[in-house]
C-alpha positions in Angstrom: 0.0 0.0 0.0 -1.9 -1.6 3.8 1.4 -1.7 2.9 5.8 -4.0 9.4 6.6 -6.8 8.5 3.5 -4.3 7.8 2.1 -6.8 5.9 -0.8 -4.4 4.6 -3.6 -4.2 3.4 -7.5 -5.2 1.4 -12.2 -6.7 1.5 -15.6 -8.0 0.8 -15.0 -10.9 -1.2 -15.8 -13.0 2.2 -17.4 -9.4 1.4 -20.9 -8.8 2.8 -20.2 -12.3 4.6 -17.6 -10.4 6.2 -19.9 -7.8 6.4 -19.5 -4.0 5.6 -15.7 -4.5 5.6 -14.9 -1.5 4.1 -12.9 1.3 1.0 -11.1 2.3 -3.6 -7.7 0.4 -5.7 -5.6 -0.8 -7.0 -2.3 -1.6 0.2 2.5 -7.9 5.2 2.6 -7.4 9.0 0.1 -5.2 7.6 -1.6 -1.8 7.0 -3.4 -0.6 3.3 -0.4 -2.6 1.8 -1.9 -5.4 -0.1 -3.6 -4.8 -3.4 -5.1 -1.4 -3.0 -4.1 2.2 -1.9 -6.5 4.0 0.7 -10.1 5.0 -0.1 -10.5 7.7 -2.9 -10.9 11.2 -1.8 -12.5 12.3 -5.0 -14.8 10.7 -8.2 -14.7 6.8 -7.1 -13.8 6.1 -10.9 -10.3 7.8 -10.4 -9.3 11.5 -11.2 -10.8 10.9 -14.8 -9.2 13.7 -16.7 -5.6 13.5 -19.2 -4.9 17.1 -18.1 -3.6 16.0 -14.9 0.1 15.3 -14.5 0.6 13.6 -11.1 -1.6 12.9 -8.0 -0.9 12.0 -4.4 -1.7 12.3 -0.9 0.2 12.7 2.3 -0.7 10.9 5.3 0.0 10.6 9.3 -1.3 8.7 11.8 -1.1 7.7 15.2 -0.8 3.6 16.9 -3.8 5.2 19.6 -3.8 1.5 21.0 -1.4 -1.0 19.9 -0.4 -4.2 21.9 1.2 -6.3 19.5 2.1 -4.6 16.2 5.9 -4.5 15.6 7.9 -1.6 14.5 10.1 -3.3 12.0 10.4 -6.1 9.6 11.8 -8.4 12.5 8.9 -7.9 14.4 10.7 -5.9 17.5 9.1 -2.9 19.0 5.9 -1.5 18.5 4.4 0.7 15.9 3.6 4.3 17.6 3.6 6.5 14.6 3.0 6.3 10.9 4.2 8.5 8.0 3.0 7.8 4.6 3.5 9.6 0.7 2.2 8.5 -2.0 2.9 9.4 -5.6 1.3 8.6 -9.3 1.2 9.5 -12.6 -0.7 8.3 -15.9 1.4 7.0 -18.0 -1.1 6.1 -20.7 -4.5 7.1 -19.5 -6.0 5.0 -17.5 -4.4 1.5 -18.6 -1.0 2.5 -17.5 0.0 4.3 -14.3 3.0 4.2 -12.3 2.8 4.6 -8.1 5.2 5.0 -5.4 4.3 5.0 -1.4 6.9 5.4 0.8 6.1 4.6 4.4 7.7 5.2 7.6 7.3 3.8 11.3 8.3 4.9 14.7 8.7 2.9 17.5 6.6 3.8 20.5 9.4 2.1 23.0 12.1 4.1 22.1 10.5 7.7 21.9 7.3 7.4 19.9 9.6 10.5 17.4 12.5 8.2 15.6 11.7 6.3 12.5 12.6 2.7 13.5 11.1 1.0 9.4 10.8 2.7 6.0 9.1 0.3 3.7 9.2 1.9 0.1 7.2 0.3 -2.9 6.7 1.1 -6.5 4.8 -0.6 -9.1 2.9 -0.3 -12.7 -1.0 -0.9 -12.4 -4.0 -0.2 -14.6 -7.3 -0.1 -15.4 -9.3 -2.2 -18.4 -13.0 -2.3 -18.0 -14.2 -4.4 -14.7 -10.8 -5.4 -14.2 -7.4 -4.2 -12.3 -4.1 -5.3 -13.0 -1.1 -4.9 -10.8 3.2 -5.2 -10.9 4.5 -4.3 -7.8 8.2 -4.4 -5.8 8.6 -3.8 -2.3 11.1 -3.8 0.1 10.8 -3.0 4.3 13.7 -2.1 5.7 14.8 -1.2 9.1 16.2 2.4 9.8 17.6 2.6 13.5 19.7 -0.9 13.4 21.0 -3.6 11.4 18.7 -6.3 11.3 16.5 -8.4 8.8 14.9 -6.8 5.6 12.2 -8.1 3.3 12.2 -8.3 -0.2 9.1 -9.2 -2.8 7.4 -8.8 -6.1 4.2 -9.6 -7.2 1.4 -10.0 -9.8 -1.9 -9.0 -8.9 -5.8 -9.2 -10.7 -8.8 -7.8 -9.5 -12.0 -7.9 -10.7 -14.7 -5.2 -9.5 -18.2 -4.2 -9.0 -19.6 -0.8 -8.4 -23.0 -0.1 -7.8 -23.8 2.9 -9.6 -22.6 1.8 -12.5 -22.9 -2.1 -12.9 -26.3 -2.2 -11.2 -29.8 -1.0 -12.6 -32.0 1.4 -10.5 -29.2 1.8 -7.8 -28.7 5.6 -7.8 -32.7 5.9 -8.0 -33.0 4.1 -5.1 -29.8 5.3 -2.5 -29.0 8.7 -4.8 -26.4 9.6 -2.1 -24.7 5.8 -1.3 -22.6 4.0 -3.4 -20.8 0.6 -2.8 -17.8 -0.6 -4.5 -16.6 -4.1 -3.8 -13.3 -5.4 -6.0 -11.8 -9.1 -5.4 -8.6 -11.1 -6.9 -5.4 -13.2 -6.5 -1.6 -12.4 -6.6 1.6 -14.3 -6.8 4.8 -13.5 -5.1 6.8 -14.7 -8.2 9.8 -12.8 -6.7 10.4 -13.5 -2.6 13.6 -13.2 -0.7 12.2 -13.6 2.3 8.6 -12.2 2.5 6.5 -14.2 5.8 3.7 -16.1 5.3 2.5 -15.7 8.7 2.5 -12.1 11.6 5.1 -14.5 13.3 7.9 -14.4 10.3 7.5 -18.0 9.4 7.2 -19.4 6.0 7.6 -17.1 2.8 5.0 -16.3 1.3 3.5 -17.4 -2.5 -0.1 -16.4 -3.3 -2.2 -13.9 -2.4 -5.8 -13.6 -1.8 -7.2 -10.1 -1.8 -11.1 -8.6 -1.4 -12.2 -4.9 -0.7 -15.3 -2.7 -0.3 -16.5 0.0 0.2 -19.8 1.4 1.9 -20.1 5.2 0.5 -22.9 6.1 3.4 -23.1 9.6 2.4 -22.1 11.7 -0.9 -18.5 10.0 -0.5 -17.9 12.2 2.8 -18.8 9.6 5.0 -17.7 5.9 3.9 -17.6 2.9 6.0 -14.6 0.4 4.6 -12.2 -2.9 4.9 -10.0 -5.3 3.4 -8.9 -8.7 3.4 -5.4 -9.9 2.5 -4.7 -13.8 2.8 -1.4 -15.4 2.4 -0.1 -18.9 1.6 3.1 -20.5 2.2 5.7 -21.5 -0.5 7.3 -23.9 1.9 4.1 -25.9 2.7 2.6 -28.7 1.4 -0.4 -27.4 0.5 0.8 -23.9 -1.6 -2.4 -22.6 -2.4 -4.0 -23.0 1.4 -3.9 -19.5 3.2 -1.9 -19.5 6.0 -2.7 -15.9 7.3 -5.4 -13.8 7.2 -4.8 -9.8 7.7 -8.1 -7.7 8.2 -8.7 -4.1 8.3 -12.5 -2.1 8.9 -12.3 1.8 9.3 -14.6 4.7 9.1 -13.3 7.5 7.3 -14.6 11.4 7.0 -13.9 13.4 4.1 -14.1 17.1 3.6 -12.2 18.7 0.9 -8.9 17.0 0.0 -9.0 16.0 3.7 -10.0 12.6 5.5 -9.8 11.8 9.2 -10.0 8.1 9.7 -10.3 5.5 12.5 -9.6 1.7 11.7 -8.7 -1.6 13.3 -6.5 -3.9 11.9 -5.5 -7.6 12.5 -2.9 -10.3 11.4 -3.3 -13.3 12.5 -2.1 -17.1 11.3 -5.0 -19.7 9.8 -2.8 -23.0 9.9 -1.3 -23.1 13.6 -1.2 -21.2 16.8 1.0 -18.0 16.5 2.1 -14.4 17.3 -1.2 -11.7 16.2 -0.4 -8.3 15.2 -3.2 -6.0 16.0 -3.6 -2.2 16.5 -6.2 1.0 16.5 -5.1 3.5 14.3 -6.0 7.3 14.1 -4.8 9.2 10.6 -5.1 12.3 8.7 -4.7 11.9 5.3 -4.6 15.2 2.6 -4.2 14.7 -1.2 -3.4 17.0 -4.5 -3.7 16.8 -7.8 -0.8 19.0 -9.8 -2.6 19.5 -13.8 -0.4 20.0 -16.7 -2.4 23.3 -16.9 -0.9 24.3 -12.9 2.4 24.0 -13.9 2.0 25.6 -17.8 2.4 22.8 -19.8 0.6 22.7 -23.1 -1.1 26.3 -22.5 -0.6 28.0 -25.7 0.0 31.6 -24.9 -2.0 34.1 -27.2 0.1 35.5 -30.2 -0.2 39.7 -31.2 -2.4 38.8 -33.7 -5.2 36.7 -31.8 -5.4 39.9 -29.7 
């Protein structure tokens, strides 16, 4: 995202069984990292112009509870605060676009201030009717000592469904709710030693992803969650999911601001192990910069249009 071994990120597949998990695409000890960034701030359907040169958003956040979420990629210390940028730019309208998010960690038992993990990806994803595609590299790295790193990259699909568009009579009936669910598989085809479980066990091979979310009011008020599963390269059963990380937030928009509360959880499927878990607080604003902001392509008038 999503993406400490922040294996982030993803929702309703196991969808309205899951129920009202809930948030927009493509974001592993955990957090927004797995298959989708956070929730749109504007038009669900993306920024939806070619004028635009590159979009972002800028986000901080703050661990309000967190007993067992680790600070770095070996899973010591605990998460206190969060620093997040993220970057994109069309490449080709809509069915090529490259993204970066760069994320950053504090540790809350050595001085909540010093970055402790910085866990940087980039990737080429896009957009072709229903369906999402995804090529992604990411690396989590500690900052404040030598220790272990991790090291993967992945292929993602998703398929997805909106409501407003893909079903009849919807925006007749809830004119200001929209719900947008997406669902797909990954594989780690590249993994130097990615975990297949919160307790750095196993490395990891497919991925299982679902997302939704519940737009309760005019997209200021949107209810949201994700599911990331993992399964284990080393096991005997490779396509069995050995952990299951699950995030459900509420998040209020105003502007190019959103101020969001979520939960999130990591927690093995195929044994007894360590969960990661935490209560999160974060701000989050975006930008757009157009071509038109920064005077590319404006033709200025000549003497003899005037």
């Amino acid at each position: 995202m999503i993406p400490l071994t922040f294996r982030t990120a993803t929702t309703l597949s196991m969808s309205l069984g899951l129920s009202l998990l809930l948030i927009d695409p493509p974001q592993v000890s955990a957090l927004e990292k797995y298959g989708r960034p956070l929730p749109s701030l504007e038009d669900p359907n993306g920024r939806g112009t070619e004028e635009s040169l590159f979009a972002g958003y800028f986000l901080t956040g703050v661990f309000a509870s967190n007993p067992t979420f680790a600070a770095r990629p070996d899973n010591t210390g605990l998460v206190g605060l969060r620093h997040m940028l993220h970057l994109e730019t069309d490449l080709y309208k809509q069915y090529l676009t490259f993204y970066t998010d760069q994320n950053f960690f504090s540790d809350r038992t050595n001085g909540w201030i010093e970055l402790s993990e910085w866990d940087g990806t980039y990737a080429f994803t896009g957009v072709l009717a229903h369906f999402n595609w995804r090529l992604q590299y990411e690396r989590d790295v500690p900052i404040d000592r030598k220790s272990l790193s991790q090291e993967y990259a992945d292929g993602l699909v998703t398929a997805k469904f909106q409501a407003v568009q893909d079903l009849a009579g919807w925006r007749r009936m809830f004119p200001n709710q929209n719900l947008t669910v997406y669902a797909g598989a990954g594989w780690l085809f590249h993994n130097k030693n990615y975990f297949a479980r919160p307790d750095n066990t196993g490395r990891a091979l497919f991925r299982y992803v679902a997302h939704a979310d519940l737009d309760l009011y005019k997209n200021k008020i949107v209810l949201y969650g994700d599911i990331n599963m993992f399964t284990d390269r080393d096991a005997g059963n490779q396509v069995s999911p050995t952990e299951l990380d699950w995030i459900v937030g509420l998040a209020a928009r105003w502007h190019n601001m959103e101020l969001a509360i979520y939960h999130e959880q990591d927690q093995p499927l195929d044994r007894d192990g360590l969960v990661q878990k935490y209560l999160a607080i974060q701000l989050r604003f975006s930008f757009d910069i157009s071509k038109q902001d920064l005077g590319i392509g404006v033709t200025k008038p000549t003497a003899a249009s005037q």
